[in-house]
C-alpha positions as CSV (number, residue, x, y, z in Angstrom):
1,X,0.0,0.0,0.0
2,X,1.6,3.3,-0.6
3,X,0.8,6.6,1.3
4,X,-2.5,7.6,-1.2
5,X,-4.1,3.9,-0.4
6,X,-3.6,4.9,3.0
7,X,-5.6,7.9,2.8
8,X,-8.0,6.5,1.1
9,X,-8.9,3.7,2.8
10,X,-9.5,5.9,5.9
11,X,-11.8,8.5,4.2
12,X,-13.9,4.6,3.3
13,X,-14.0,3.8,6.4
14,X,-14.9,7.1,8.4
15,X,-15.4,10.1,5.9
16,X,-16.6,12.7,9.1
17,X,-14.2,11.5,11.5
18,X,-11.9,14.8,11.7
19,X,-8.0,14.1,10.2
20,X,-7.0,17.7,10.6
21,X,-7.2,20.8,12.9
22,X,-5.3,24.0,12.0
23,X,-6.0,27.5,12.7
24,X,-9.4,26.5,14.5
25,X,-9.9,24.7,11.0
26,X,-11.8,21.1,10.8
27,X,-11.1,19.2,7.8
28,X,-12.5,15.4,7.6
29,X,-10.6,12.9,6.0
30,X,-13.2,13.1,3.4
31,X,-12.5,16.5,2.8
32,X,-8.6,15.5,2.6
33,X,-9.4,12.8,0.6
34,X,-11.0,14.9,-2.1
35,X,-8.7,18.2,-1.4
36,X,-5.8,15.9,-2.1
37,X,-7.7,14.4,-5.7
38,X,-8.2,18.2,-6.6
39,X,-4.4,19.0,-6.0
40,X,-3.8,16.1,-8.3
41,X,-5.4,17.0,-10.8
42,X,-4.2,20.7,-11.0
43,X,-0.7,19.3,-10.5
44,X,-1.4,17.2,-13.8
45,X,-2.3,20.3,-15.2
46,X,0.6,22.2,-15.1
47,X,2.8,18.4,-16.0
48,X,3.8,17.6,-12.8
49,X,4.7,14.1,-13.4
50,X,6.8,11.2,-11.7
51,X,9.9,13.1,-13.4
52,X,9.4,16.0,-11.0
53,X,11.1,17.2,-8.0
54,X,8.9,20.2,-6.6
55,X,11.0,22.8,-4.3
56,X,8.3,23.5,-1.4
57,X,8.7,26.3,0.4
58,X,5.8,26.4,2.8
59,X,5.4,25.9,7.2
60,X,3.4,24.1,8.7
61,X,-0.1,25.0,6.4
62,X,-3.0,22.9,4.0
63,X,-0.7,23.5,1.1
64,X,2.7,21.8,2.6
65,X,0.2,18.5,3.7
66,X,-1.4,18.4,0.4
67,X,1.8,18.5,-2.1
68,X,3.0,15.7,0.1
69,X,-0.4,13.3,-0.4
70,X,-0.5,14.8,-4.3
71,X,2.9,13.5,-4.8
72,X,2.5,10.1,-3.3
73,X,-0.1,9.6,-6.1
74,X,1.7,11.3,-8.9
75,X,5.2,9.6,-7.8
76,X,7.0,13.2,-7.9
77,X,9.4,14.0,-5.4
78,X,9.1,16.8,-2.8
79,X,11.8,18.9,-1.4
80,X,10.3,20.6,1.3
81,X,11.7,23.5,3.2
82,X,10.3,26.3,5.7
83,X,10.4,30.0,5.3
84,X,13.1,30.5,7.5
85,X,15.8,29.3,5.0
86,X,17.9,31.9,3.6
87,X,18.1,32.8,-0.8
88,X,21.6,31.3,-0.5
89,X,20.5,28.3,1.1
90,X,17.8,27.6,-1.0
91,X,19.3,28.1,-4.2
92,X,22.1,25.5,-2.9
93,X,19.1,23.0,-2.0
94,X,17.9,23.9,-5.5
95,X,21.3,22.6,-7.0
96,X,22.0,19.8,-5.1
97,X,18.4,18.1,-5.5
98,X,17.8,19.2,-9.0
99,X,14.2,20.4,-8.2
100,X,12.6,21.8,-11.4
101,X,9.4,23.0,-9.8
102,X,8.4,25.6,-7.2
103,X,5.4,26.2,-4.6
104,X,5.6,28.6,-2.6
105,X,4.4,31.9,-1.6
106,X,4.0,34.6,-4.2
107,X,7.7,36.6,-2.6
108,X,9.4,33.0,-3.4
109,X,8.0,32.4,-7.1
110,X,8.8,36.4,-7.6
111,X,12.2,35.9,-6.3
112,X,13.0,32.4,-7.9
113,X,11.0,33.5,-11.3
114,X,14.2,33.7,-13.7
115,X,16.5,30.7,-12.2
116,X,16.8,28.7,-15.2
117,X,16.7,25.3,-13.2
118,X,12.9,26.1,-12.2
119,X,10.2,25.0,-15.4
120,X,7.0,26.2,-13.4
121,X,5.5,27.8,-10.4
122,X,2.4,27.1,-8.4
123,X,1.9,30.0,-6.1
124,X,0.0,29.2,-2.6
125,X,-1.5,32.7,-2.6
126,X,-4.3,33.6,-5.2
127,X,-1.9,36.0,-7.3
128,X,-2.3,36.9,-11.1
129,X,1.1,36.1,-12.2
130,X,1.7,32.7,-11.2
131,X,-0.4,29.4,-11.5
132,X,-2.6,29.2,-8.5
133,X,-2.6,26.3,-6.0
134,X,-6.2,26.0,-4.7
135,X,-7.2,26.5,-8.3
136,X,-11.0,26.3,-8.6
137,X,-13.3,24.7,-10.6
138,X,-11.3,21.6,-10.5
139,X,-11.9,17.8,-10.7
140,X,-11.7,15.7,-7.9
141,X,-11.8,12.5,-10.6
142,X,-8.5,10.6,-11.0
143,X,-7.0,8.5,-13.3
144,X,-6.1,5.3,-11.7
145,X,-2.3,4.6,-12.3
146,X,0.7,2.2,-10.4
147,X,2.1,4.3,-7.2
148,X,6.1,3.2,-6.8
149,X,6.4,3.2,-3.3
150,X,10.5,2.7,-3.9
151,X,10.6,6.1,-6.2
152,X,12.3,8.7,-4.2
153,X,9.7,10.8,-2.6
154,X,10.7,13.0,0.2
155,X,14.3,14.8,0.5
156,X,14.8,16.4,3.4
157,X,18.3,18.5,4.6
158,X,20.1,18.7,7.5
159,X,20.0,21.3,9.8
160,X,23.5,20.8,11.2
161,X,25.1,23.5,9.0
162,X,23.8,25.6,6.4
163,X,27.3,25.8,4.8
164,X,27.5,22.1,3.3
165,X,23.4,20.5,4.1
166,X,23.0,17.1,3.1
167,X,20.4,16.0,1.8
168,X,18.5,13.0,3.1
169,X,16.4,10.7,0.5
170,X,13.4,8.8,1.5
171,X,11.1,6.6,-0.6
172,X,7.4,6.2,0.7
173,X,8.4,2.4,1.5
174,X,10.5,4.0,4.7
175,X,7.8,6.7,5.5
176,X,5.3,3.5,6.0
177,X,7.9,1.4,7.7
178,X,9.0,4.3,10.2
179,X,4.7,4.6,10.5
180,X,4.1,1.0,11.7
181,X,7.0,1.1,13.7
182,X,5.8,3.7,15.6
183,X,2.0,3.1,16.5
184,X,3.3,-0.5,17.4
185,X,5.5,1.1,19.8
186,X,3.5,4.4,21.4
187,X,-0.3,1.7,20.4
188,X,-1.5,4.4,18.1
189,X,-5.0,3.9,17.5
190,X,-7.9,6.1,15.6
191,X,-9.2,7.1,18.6
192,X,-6.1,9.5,19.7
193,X,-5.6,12.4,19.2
194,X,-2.0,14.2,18.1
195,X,-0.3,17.4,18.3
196,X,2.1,18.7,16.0
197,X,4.7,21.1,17.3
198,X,7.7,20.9,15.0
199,X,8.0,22.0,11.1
200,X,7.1,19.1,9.2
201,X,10.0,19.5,6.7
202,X,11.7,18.1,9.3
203,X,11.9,14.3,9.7
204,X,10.6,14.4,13.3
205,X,7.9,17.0,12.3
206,X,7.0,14.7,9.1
207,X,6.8,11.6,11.2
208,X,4.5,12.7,13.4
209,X,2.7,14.1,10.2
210,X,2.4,10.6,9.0
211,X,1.3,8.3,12.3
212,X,-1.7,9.7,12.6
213,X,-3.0,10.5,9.1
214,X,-2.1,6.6,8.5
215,X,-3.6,5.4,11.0
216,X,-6.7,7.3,10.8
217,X,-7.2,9.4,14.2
218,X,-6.9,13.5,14.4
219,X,-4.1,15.3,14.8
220,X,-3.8,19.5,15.0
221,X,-1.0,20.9,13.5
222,X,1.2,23.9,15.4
223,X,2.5,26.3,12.6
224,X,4.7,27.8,15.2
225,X,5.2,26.4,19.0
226,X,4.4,28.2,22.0
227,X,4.2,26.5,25.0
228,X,1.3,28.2,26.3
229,X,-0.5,27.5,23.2
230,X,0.3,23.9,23.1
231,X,-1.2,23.7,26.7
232,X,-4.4,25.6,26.0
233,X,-4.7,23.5,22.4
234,X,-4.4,19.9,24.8
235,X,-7.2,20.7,26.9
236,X,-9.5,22.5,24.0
237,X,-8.9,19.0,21.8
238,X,-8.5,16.7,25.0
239,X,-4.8,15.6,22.8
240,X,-3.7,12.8,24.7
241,X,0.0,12.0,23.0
242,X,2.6,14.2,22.1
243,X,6.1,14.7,21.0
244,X,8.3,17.2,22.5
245,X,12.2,18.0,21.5
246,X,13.8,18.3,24.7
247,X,14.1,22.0,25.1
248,X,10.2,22.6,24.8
249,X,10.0,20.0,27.9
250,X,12.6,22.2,29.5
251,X,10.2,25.4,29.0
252,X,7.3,23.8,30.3
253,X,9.1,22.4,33.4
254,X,10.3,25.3,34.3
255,X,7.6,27.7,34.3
256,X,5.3,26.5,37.3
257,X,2.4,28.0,36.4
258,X,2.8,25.8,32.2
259,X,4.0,22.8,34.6
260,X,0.8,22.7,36.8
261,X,-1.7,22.4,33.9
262,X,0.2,20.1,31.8
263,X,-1.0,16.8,31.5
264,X,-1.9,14.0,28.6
265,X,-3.3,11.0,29.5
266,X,-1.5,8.5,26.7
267,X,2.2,9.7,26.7
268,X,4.8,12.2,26.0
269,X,8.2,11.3,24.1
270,X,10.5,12.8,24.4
271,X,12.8,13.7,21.2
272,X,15.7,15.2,19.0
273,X,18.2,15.8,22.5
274,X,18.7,13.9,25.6
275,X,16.1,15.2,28.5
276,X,17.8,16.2,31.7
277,X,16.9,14.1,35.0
278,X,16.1,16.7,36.7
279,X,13.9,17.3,34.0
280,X,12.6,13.9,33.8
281,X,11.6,13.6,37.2
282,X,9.5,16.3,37.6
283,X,7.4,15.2,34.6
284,X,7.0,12.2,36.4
285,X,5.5,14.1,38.9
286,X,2.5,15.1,36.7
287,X,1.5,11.0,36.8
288,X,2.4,11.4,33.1
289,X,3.9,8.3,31.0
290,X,7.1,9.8,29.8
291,X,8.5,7.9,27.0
292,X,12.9,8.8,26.1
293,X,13.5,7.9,22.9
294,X,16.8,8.0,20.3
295,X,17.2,8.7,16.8
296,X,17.9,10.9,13.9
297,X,16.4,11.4,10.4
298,X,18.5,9.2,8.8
299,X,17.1,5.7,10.8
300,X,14.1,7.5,12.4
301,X,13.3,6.4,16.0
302,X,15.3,3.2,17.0
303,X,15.5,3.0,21.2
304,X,12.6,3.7,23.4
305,X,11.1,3.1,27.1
306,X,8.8,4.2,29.6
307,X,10.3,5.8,32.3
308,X,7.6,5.2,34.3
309,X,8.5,1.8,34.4
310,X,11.6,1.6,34.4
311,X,13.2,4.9,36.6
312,X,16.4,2.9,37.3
313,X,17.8,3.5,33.8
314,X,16.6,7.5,33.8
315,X,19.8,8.1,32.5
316,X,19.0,6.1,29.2
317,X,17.1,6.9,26.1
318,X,16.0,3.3,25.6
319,X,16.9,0.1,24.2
320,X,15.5,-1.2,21.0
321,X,12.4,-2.0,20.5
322,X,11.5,-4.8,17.5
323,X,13.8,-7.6,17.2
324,X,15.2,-6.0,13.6
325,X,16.4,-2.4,14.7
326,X,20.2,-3.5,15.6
327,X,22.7,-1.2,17.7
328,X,26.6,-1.7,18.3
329,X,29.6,0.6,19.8
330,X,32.4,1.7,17.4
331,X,35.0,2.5,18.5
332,X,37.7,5.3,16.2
333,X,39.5,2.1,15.1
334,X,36.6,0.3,13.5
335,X,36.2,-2.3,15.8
336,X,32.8,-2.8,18.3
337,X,33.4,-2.3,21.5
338,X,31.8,-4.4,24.7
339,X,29.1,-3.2,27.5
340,X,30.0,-0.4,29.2
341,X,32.4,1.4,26.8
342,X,31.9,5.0,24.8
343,X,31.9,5.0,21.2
344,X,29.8,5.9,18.2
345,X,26.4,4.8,18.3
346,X,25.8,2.8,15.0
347,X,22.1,1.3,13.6
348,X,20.8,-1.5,11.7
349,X,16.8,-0.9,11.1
350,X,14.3,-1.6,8.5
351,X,13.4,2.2,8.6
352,X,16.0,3.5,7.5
353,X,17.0,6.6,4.6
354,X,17.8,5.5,1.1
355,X,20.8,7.4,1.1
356,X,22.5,10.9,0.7
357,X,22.7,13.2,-2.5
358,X,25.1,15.2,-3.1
359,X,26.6,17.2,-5.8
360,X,29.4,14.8,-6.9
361,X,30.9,11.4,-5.4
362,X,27.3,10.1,-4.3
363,X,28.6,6.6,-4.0
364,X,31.5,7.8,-2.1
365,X,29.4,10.0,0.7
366,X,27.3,7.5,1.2
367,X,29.6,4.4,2.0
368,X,31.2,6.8,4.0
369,X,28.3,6.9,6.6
370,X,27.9,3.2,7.0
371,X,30.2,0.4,8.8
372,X,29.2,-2.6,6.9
373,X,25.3,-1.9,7.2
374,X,25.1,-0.3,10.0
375,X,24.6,3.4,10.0
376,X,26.9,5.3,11.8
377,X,25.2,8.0,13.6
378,X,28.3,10.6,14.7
379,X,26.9,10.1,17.8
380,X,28.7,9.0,21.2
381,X,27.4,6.5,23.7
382,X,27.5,3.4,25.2
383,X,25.4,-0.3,26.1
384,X,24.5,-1.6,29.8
385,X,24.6,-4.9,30.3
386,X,21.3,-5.0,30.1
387,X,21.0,-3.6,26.2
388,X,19.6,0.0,27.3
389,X,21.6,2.8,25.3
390,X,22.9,5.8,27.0
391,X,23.8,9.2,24.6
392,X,26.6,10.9,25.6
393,X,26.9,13.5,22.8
394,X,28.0,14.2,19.8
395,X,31.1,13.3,18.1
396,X,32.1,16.4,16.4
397,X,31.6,18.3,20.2
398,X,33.9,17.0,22.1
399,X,36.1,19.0,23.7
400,X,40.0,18.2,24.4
401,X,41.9,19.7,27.0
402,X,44.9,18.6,28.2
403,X,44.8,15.1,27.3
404,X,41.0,14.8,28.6
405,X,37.8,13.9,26.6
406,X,35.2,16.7,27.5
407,X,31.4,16.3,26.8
408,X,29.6,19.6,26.6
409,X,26.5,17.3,27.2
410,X,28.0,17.1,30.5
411,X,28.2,20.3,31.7
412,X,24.7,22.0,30.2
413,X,23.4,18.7,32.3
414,X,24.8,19.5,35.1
415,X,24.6,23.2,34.8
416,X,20.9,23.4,33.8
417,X,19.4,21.3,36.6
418,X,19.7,24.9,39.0
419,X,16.1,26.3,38.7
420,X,17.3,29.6,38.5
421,X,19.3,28.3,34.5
422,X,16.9,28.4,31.6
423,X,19.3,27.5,28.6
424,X,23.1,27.1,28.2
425,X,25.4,25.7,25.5
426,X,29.3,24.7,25.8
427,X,31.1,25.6,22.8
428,X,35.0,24.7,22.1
429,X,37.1,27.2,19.9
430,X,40.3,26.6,19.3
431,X,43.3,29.3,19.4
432,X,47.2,28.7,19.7
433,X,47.0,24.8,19.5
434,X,44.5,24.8,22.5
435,X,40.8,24.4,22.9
436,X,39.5,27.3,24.5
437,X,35.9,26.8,26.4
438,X,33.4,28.9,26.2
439,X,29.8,28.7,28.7
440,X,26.7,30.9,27.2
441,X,23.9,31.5,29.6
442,X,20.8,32.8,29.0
443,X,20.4,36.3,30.9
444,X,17.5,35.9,34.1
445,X,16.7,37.4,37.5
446,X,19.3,36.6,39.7
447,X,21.7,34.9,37.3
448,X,24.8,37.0,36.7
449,X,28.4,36.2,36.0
450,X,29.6,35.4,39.8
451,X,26.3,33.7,40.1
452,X,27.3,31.1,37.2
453,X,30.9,31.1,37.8
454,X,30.4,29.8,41.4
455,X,27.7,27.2,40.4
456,X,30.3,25.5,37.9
457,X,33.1,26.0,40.7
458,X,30.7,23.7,42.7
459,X,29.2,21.5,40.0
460,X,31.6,20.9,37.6
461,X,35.3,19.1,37.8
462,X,38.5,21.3,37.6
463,X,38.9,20.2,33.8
464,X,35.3,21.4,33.0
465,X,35.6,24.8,34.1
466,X,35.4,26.8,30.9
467,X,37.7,29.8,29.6
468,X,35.2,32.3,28.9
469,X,31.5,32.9,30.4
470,X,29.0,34.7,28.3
471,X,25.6,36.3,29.1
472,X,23.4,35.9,26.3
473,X,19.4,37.7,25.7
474,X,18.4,35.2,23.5
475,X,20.0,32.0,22.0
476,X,19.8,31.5,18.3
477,X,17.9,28.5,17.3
478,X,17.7,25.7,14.6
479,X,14.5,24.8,12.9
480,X,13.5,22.4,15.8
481,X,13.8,25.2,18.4
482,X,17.2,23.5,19.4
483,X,20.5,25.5,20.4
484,X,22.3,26.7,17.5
485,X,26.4,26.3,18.4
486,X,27.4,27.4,14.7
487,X,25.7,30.8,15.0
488,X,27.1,31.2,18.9
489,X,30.5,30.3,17.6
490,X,30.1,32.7,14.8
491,X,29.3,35.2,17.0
492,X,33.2,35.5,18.6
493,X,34.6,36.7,16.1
């Protein structure tokens, strides 16, 4: 079955049951269902085709959800991308995935209208120059054709740096794997109800796009998160699951009055960073099942648990989950390394990408990721003896001084579990040979230099004390409302 069949089947069986809330908007999934045939249709119009690769540049909106169902049907391929992208970056996602087709909003089909590599535009706002999305007067009657669920469909980038993104490929085949993997391990059903909070060009953001549109319950769509928001949406909807990357936890937590009227009856995971225990526990305060999870868009979601059940191994993010997903320890010499000891965290699972694109040297970028089939994340942990992964951080962070392996992990850990610390980030520079530390804090009441340098003269060891402390109004952020190190780093100099 590919992603279409999906769809379809579910606005058979319940054609009123609500797919979709956004903006206070219902839609039915028999209103998606025949939305989406429209979109079809007027994507046939202007010869979209299974030869196409559309550059979307849209948030979280109708449009961006409907070019992903049209293209399942039509077997084109999507690249899509939010509005927060800069005209440099984008016209480097342009080259690299070839895309020869544009949606976007009428600034964007202005902007991109004489780049050679672009054949036609469909604008998302009703404007007289450029072919109109939500076109009217159009069938929703289809012509019955094969769907290849192997055909590229989805290429997403990586938000690690905007210098050199790569580009991640999937076909539907892994969108509908990562899909039954995941309501067999949360027991999705069509009765729940989901909240979207992250951009759903984003893998974690698109996953939780597809669980419940597959499966056939509701989910609401964030365009933009705010915690407050999300609280007053969960009790409007009664939403009873949700995914939350670990900072947007962290905000919640620590506001009392957010904390003391959060609550979902199913489950939260939580996602995209590990979840400080300090953190953790006061969740678990709440009577809420709090589910740690790792992953990344390349393998999608391959270690889980309920810490509920199992508060002995807080300090984890899981262990796997279905007997196929396969995890080792590498260590910098190639060879896998036994319980207890760090190295990179590599994957075996049926879920995962097809592979990277890239300019030149495809073959070569990709083997270049992979020990024999296992993935190899760039991430650093280790295995208990009991098979429950801990993170540790990532590779290209650590930190050397002196002969010692610093985690900056570590220290925003430690540093952030005082109530009074809302967001830090340890960044490494190095000068004269020598890695030279530097600690950004987010300004508050009561939280000054002194204050900070005395809580990492108590909290932290003598080789973790960094060089350079730095007061900060506002940390720069990545599309998934993580910490953004390249910026801060930038920002020295």
């Amino acid at each position: 079955m590919s992603i279409f069949d999906y769809l379809r089947l579910n606005a058979l069986k319940h054609p009123n049951k609500v797919a979709l809330i956004l903006d206070d908007n219902i839609y039915t999934y028999g209103e998606i269902f025949n939305l989406t045939k429209k979109i079809i249709n007027n994507f046939i119009k202007y010869k979209i085709t299974n030869k196409s690769v559309i550059l979307l540049i849209d948030d979280n909106s109708l449009s961006h959800i409907l070019t992903l169902l049209a293209a399942s049907y039509l077997n084109a391929c999507v690249v899509p991308v939010n509005d927060y992208y800069t005209k440099n970056h984008l016209k480097k996602i342009i080259d690299i995935s070839k895309a020869n087709y544009l949606i976007g909003d009428k600034d964007n089909c202005k902007y991109f209208k004489n780049n050679e590599k672009i054949k036609n535009f469909l604008c998302i706002d009703n404007n007289k120059n450029f072919n109109y999305f939500f076109e009217k007067n159009i069938s929703n009657k289809i012509i019955k054709r094969k769907i290849d669920i192997e055909k590229n469909y989805i290429i997403t980038f990586t938000s690690g740096s905007t210098a050199n993104p790569k580009a991640i490929i999937f076909s539907q085949r892994t969108k509908i794997e990562r899909f039954k993997l995941f309501k067999k391990l949360y027991k999705i059903n069509n009765n729940d109800k989901l909240i979207i909070t992250s951009p759903i060009d984003h893998s974690l953001g698109m996953r939780m796009y597809f669980v419940p549109l597959l499966t056939g319950c509701t989910f609401i769509l964030m365009r933009k998160f705010s915690a407050e928001l999300y609280l007053d949406m969960i009790k409007k909807y009664s939403i009873n699951f949700s995914i939350l990357v670990a900072n947007q936890i962290t905000e919640i937590v620590k506001n009392k009055k957010l904390l003391k009227k959060f609550f979902l009856k199913k489950g939260l995971v939580s996602a995209s960073a590990s979840l400080n225990q300090h953190i953790k526990k006061r969740i678990l305060t709440k009577k809420i099942n709090l589910y740690e999870m790792y992953g990344a868009a390349e393998i999608g979601t391959v270690t889980s648990f309920n810490i509920n059940n199992e508060k002995r191994f807080i300090g984890s993010v899981g262990k796997i989950y279905d007997k196929r997903i396969k995890i080792k320890i590498l260590s910098d010499k190639n060879r896998l390394l036994p319980y207890g000891h760090i190295g990179e965290i590599i994957c075996k699972t049926p879920a995962s990408f097809k592979g990277y694109l890239s300019l030149s040297n495809k073959l070569k970028l990709n083997k270049e990721f992979y020990f024999k089939d296992y993935f190899k994340t760039g991430d650093l942990g280790y295995l208990n003896d009991k098979n429950y992964l801990f993170f540790v951080g990532r590779k290209k962070n650590i930190i050397r001084r002196n002969g010692i392996t610093i985690y900056p992990e570590d220290i925003e850990k430690e540093l952030t579990q005082n109530q009074k610390i809302k967001e830090v980030a340890t960044c490494s520079v190095e000068k004269d040979g020598k890695d030279n530390m530097y600690l950004f804090v987010k300004k508050e009441k009561d939280v000054n230099y002194e204050f900070i340098r005395n809580l990492c003269l108590k909290k932290l060891s003598t080789f973790q004390i960094p060089n350079h402390i730095i007061l900060i109004d506002k940390f720069p952020k990545t599309n998934l409302g993580k910490i953004d190190k390249i910026t801060l780093v930038k920002s020295l100099f």
